[in-house]
N, CA, C and O atoms as a printed pandas DataFrame, in Angstrom:
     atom_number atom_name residue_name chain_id  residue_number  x_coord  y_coord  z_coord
0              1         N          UNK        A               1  102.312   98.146  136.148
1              2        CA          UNK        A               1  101.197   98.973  136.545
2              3         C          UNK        A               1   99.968   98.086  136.716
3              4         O          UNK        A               1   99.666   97.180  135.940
4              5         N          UNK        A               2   99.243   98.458  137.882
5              6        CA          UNK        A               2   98.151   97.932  138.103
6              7         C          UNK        A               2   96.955   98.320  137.301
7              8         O          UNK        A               2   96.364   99.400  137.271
8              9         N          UNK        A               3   96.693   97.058  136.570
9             10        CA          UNK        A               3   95.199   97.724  135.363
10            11         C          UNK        A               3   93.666   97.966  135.829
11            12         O          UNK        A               3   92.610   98.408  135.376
12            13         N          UNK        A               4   94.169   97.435  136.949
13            14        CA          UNK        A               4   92.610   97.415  137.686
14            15         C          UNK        A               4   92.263   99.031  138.524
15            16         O          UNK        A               4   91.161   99.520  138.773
16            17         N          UNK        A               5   93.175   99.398  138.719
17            18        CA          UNK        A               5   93.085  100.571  139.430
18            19         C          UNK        A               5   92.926  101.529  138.381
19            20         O          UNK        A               5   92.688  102.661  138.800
20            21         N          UNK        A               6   92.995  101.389  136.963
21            22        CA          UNK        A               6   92.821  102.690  136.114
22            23         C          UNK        A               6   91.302  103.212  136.149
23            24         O          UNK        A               6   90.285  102.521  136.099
24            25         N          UNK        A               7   91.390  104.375  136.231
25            26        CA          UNK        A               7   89.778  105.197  136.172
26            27         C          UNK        A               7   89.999  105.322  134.702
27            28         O          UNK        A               7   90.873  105.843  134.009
28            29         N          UNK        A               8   88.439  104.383  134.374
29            30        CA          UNK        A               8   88.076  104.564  132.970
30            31         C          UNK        A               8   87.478  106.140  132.373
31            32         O          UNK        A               8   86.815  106.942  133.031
32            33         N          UNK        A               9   87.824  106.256  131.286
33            34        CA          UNK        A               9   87.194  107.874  131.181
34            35         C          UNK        A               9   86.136  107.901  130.276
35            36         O          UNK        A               9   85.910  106.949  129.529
36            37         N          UNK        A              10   85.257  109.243  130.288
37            38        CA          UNK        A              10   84.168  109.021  129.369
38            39         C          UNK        A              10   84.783  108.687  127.564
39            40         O          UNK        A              10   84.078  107.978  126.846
40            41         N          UNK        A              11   85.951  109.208  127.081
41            42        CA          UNK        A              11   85.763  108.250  125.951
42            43         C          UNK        A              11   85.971  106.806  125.728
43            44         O          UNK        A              11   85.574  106.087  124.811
44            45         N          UNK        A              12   86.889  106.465  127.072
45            46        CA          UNK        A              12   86.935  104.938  127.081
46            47         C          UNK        A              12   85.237  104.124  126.930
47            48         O          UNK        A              12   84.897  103.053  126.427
48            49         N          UNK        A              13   84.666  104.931  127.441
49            50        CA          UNK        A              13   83.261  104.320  127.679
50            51         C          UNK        A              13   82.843  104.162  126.918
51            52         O          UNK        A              13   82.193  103.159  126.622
52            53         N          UNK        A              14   83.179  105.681  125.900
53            54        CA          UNK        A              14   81.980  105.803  124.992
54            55         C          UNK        A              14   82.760  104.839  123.275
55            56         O          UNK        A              14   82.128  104.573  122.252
56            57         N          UNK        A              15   83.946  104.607  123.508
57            58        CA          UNK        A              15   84.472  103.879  122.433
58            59         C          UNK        A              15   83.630  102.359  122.662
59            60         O          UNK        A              15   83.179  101.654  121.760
60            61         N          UNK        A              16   83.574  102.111  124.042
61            62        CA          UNK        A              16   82.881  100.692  124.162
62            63         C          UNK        A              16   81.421  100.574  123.561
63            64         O          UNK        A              16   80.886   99.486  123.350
64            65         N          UNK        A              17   80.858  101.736  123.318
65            66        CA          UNK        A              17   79.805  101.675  123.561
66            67         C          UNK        A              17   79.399  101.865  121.655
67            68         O          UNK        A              17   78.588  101.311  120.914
68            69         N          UNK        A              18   80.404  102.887  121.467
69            70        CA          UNK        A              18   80.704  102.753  119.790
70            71         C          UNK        A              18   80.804  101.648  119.076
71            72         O          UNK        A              18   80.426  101.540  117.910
72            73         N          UNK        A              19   81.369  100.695  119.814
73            74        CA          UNK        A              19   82.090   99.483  118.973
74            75         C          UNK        A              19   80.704   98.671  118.926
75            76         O          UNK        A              19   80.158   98.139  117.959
76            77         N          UNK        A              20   80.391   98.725  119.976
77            78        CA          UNK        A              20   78.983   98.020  120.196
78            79         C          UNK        A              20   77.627   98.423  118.548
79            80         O          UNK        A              20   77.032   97.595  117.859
80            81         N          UNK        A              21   77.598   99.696  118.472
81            82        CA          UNK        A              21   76.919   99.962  117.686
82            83         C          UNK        A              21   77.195   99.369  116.544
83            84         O          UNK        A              21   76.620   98.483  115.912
84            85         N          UNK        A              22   78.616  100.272  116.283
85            86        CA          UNK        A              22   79.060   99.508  115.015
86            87         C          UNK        A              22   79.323   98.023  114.753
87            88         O          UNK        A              22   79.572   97.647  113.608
88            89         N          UNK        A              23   79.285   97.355  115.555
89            90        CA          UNK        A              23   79.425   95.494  115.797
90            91         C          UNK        A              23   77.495   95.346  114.966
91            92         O          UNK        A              23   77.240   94.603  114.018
92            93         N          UNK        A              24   76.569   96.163  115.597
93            94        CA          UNK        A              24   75.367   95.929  115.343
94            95         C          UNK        A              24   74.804   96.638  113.936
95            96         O          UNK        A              24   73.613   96.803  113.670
96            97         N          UNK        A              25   75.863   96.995  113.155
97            98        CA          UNK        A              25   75.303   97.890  111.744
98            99         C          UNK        A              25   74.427   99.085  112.243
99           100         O          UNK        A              25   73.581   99.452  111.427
100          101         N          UNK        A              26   74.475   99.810  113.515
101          102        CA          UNK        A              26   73.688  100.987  113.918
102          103         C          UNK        A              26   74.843  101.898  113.648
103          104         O          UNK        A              26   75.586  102.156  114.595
104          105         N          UNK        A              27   75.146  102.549  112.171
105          106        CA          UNK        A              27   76.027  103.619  111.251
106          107         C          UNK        A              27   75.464  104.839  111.886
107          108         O          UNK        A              27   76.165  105.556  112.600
108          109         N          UNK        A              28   74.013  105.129  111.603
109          110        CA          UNK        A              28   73.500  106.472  111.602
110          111         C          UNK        A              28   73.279  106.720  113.348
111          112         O          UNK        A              28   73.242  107.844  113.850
112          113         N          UNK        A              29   73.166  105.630  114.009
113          114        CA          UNK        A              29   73.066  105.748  115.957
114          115         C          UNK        A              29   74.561  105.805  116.139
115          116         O          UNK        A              29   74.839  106.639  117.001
116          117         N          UNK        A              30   75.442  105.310  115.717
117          118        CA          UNK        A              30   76.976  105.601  116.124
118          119         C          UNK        A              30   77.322  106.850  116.016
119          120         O          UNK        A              30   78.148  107.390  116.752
120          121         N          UNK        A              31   76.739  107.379  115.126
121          122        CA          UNK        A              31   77.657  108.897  114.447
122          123         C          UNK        A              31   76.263  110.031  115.026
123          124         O          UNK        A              31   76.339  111.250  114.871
124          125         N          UNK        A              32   75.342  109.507  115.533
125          126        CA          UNK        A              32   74.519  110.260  116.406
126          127         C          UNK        A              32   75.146  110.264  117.834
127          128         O          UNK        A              32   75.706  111.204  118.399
128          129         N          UNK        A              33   74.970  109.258  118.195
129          130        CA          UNK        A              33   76.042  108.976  119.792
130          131         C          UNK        A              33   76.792  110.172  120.008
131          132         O          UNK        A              33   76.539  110.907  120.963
132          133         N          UNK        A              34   77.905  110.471  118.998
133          134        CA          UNK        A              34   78.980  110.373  119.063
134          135         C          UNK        A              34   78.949  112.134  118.854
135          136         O          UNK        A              34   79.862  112.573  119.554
136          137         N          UNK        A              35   78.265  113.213  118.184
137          138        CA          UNK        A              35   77.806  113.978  118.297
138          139         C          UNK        A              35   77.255  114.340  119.579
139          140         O          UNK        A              35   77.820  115.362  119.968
140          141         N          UNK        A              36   76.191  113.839  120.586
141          142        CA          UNK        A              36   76.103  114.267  121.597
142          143         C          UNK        A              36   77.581  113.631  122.408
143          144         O          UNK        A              36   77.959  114.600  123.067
144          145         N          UNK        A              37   78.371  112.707  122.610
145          146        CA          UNK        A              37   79.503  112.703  123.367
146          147         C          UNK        A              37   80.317  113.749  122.782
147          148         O          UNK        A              37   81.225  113.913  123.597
148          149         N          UNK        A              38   80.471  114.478  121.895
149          150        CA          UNK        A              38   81.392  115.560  121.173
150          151         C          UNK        A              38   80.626  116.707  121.906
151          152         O          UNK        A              38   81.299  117.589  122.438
152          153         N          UNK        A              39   79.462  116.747  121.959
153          154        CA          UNK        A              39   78.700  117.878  122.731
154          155         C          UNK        A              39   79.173  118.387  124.542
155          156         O          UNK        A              39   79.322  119.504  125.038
156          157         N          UNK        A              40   79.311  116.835  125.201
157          158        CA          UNK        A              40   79.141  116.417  126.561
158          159         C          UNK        A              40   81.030  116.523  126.326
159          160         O          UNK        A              40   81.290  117.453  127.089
160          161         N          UNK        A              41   81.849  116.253  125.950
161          162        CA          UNK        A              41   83.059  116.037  125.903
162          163         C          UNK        A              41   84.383  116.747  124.787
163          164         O          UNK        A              41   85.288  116.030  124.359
164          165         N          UNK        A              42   84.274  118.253  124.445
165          166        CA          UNK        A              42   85.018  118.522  123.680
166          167         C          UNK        A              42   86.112  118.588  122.843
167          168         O          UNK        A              42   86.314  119.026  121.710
168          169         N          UNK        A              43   87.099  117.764  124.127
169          170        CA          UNK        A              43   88.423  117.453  124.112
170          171         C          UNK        A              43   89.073  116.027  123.953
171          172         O          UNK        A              43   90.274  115.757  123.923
172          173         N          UNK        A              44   87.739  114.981  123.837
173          174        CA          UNK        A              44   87.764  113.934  123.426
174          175         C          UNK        A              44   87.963  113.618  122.336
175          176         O          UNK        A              44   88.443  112.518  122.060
176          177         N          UNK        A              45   87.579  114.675  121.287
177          178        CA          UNK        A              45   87.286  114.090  120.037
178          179         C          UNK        A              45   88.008  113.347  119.433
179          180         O          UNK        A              45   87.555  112.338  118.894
180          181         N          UNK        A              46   89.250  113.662  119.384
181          182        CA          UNK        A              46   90.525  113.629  118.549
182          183         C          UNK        A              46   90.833  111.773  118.773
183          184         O          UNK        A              46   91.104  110.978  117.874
184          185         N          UNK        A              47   90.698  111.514  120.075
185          186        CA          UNK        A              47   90.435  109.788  120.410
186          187         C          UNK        A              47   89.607  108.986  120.055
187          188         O          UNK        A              47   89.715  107.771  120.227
188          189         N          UNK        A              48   88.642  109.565  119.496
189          190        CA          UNK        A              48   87.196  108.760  118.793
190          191         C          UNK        A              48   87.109  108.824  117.773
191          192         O          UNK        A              48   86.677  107.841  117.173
192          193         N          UNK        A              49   87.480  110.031  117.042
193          194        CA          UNK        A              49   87.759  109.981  115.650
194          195         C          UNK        A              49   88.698  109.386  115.007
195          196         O          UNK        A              49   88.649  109.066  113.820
196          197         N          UNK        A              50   89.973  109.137  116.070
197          198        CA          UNK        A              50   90.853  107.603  115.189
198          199         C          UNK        A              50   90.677  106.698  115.392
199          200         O          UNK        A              50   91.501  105.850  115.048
200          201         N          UNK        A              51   89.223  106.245  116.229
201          202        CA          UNK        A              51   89.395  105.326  116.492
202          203         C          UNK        A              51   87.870  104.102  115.072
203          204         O          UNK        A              51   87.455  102.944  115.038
204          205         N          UNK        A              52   87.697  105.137  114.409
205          206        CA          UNK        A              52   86.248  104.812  113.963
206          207         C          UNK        A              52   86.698  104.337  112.390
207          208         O          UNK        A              52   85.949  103.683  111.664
208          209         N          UNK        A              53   88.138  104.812  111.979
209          210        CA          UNK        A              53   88.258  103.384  110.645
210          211         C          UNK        A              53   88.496  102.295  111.253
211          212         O          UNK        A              53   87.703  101.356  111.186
212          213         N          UNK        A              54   89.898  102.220  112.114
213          214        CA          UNK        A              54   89.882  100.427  112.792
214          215         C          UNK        A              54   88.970  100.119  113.178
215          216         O          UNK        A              54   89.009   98.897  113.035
216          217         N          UNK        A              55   87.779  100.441  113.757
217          218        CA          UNK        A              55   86.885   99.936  114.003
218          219         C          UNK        A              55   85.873   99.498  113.401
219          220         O          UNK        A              55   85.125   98.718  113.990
220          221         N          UNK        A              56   85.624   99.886  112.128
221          222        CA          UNK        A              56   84.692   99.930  111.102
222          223         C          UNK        A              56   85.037   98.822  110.318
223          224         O          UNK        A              56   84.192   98.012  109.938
224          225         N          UNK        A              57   86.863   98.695  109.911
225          226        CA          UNK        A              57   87.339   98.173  109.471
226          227         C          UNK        A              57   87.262   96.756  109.502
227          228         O          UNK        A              57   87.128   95.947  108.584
228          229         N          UNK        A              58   87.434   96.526  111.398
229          230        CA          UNK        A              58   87.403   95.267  111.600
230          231         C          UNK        A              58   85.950   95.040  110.919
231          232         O          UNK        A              58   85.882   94.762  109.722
232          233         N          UNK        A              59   84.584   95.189  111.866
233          234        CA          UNK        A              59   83.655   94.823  110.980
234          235         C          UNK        A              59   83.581   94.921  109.797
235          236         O          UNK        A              59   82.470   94.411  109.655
236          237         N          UNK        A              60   83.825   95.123  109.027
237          238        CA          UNK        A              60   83.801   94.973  107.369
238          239         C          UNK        A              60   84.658   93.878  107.682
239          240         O          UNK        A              60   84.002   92.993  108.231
240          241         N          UNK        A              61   85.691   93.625  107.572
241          242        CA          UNK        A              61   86.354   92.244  107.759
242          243         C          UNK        A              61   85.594   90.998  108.127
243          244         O          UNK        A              61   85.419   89.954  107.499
244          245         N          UNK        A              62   85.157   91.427  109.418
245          246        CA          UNK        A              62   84.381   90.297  110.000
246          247         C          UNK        A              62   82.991   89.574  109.336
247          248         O          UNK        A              62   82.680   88.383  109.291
248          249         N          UNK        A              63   82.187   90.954  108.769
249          250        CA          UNK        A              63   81.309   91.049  107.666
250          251         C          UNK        A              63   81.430   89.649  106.593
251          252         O          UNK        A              63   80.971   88.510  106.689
252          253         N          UNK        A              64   82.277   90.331  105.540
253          254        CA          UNK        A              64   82.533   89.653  104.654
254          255         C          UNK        A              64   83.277   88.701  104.475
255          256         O          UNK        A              64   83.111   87.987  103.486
256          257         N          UNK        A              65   84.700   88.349  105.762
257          258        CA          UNK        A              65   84.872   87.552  105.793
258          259         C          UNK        A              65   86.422   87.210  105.013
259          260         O          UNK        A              65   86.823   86.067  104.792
260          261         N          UNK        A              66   87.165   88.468  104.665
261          262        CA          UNK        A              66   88.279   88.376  103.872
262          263         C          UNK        A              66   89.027   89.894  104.075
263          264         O          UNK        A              66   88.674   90.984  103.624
264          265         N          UNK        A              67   90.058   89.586  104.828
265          266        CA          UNK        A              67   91.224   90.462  105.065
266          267         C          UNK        A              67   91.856   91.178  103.885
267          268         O          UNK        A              67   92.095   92.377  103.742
268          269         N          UNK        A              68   92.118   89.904  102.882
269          270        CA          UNK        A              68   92.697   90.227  101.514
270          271         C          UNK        A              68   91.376   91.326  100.792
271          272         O          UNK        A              68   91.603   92.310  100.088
272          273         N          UNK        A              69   90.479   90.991  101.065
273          274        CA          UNK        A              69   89.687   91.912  100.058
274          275         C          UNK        A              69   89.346   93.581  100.660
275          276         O          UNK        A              69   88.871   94.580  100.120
276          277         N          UNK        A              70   89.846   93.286  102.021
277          278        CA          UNK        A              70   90.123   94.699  102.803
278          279         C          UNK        A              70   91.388   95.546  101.905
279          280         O          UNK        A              70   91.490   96.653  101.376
280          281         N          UNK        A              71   92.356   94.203  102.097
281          282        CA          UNK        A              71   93.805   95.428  102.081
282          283         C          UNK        A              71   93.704   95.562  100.411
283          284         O          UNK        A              71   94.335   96.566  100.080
284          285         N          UNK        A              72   93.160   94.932   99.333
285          286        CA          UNK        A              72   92.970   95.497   98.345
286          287         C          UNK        A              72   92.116   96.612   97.903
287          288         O          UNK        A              72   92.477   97.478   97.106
288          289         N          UNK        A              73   90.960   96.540   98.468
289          290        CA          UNK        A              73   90.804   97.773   98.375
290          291         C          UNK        A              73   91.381   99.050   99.208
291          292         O          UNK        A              73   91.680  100.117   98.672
292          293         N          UNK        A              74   91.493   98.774  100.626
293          294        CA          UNK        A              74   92.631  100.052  100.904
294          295         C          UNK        A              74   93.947  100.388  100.242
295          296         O          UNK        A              74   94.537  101.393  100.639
296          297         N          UNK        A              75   94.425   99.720   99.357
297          298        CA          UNK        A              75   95.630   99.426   98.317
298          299         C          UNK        A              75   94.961  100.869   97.451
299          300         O          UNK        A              75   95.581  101.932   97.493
300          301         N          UNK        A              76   94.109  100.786   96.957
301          302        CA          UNK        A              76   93.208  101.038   95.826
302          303         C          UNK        A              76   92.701  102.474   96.185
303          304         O          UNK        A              76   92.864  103.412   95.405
304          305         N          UNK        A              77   91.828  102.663   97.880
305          306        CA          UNK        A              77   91.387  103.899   97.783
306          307         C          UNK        A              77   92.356  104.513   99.283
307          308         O          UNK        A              77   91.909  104.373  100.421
308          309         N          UNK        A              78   93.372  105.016   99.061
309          310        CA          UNK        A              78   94.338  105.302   99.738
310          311         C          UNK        A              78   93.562  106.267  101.065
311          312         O          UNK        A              78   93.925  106.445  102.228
312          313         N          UNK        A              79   92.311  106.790  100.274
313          314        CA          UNK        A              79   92.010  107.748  101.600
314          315         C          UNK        A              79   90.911  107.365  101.903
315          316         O          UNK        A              79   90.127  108.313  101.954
316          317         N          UNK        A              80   90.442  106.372  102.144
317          318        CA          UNK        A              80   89.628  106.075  102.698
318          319         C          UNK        A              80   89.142  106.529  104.073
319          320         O          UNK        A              80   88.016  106.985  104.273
320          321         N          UNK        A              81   90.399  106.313  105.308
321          322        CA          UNK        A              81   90.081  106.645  106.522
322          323         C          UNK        A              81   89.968  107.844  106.338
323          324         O          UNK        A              81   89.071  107.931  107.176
324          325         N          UNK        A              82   90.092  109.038  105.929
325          326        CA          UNK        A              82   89.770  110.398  105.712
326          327         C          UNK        A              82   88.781  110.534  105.798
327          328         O          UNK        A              82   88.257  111.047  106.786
328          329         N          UNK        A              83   87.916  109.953  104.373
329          330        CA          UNK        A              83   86.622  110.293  104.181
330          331         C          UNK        A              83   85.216  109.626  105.092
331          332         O          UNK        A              83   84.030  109.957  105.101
332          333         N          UNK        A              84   85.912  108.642  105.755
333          334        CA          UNK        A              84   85.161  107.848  106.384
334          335         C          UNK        A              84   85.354  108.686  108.177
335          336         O          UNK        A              84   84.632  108.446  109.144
336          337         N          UNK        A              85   86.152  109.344  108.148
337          338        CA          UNK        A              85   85.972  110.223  109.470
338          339         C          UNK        A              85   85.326  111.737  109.104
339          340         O          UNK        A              85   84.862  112.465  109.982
340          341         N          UNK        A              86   85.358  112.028  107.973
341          342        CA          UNK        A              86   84.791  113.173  107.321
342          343         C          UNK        A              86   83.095  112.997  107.315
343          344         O          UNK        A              86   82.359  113.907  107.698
344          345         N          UNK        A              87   82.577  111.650  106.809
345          346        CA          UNK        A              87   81.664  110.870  106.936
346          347         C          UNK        A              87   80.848  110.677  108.277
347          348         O          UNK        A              87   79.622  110.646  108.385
348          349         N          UNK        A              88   81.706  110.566  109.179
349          350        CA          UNK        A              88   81.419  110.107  110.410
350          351         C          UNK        A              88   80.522  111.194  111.148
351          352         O          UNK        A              88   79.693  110.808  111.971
352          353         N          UNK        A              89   80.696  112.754  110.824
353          354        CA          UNK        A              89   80.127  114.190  111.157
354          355         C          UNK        A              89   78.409  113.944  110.952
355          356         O          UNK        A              89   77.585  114.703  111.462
356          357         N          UNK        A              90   78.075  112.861  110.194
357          358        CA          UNK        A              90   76.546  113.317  109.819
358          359         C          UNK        A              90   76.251  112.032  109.457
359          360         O          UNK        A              90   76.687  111.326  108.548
360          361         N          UNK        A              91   75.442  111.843  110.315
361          362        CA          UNK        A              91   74.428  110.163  110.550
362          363         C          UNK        A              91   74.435  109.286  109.264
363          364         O          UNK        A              91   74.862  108.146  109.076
364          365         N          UNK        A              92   73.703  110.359  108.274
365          366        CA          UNK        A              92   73.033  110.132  107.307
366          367         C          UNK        A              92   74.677  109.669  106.271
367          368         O          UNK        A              92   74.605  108.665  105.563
368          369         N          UNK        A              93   75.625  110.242  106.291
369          370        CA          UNK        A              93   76.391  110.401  105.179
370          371         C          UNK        A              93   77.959  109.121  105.966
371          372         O          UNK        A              93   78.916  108.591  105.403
372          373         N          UNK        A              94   77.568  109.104  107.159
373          374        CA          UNK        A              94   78.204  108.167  107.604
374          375         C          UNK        A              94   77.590  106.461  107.217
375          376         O          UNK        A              94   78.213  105.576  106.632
376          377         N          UNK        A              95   76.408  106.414  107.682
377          378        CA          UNK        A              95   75.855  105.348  107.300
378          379         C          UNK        A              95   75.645  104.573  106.030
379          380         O          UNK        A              95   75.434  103.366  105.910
380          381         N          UNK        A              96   75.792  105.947  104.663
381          382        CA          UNK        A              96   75.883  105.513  103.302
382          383         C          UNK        A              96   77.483  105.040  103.086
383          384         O          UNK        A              96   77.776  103.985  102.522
384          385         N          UNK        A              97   78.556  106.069  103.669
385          386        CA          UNK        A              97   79.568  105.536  103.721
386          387         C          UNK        A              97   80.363  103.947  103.768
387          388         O          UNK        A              97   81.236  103.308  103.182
388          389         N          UNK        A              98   79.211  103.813  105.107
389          390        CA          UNK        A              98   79.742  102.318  105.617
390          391         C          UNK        A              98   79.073  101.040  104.805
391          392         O          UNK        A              98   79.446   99.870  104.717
392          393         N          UNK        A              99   77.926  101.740  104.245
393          394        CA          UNK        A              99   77.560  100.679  103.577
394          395         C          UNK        A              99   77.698  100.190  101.879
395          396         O          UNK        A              99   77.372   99.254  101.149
396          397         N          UNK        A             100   78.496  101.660  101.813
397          398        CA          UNK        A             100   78.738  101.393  100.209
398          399         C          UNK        A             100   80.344  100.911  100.377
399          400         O          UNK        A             100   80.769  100.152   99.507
400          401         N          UNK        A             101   81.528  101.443  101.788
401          402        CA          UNK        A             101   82.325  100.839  101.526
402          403         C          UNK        A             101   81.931   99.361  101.879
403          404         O          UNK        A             101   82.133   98.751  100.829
404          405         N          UNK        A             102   81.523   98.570  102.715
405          406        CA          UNK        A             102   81.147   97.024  102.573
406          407         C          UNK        A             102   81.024   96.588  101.287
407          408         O          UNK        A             102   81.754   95.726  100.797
408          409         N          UNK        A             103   80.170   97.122  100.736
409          410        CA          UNK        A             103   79.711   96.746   99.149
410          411         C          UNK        A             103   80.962   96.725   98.161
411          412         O          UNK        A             103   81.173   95.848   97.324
412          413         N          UNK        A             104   81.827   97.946   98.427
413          414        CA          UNK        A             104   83.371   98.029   97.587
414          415         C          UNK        A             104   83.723   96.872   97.800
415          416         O          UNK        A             104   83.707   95.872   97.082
416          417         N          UNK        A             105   84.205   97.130   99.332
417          418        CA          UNK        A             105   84.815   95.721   99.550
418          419         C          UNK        A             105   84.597   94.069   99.624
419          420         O          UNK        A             105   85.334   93.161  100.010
420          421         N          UNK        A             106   83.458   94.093   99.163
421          422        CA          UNK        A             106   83.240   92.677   98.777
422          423         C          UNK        A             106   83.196   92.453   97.578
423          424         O          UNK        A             106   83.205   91.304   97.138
424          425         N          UNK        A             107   83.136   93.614   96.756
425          426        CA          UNK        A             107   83.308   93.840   95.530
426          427         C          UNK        A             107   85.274   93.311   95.272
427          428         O          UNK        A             107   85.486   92.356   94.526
428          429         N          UNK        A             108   86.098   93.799   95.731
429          430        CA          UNK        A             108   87.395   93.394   95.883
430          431         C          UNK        A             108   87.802   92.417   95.976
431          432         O          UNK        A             108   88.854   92.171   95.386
432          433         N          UNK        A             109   87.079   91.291   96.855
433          434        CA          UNK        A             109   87.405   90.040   96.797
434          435         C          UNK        A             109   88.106   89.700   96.182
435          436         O          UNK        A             109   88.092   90.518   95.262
436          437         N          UNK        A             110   89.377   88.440   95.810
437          438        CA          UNK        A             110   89.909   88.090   94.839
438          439         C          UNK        A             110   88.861   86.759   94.345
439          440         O          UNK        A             110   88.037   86.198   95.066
440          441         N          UNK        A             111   89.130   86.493   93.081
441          442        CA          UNK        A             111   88.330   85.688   92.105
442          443         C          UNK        A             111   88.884   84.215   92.966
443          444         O          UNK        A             111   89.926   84.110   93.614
444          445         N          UNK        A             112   87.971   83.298   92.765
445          446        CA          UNK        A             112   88.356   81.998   93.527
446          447         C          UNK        A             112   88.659   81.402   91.790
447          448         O          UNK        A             112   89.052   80.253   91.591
């Protein structure tokens, strides 16, 4: 299949445009965004909302700098992606989310 010929769609866009935020620590503008694209796009949701732990994820990774101190704490808080898409509904409660899981997870680290 030819990749060039695919018509991109508005959540393709708007995932680009997500990642972007979240690449820039803008928690409470991502999960604002993303509310008016849920507004403008009803039937999208379900694609953006799985897409916002891997994505979060990586940055926290990239963040801190240790994979291992990711998968230990996802070891640890099994539901994380739940609450962190539960989270994701309200600027304010998303943004504490992301920044207290960073904090977990550097907290996890293993001991050198």
């Amino acid at each position: 299949m030819n990749m060039a010929v695919l018509k991109k769609t508005p959540a393709i866009d708007f995932l680009d445009k997500l990642g972007g935020l979240i690449k820039s620590g803008s928690y409470k503008e991502a999960s604002q965004a993303y509310k008016d694209f849920e507004k403008a796009n009803p039937t999208a949701d379900f694609m953006i909302l799985e897409a916002v732990p891997f994505r979060v994820q990586n940055q926290i990774i990239k963040t801190v700098g240790s994979p291992t101190a990711f998968s230990i704490y996802s070891l640890r808080h099994p539901t994380w992606t739940t609450e962190i898409v539960e989270a994701f509904e309200d600027p304010a409660k998303f943004d504490a989310y992301v920044k207290k899981l960073e904090a977990d997870v550097r907290a996890s680290q293993p001991k050198k």
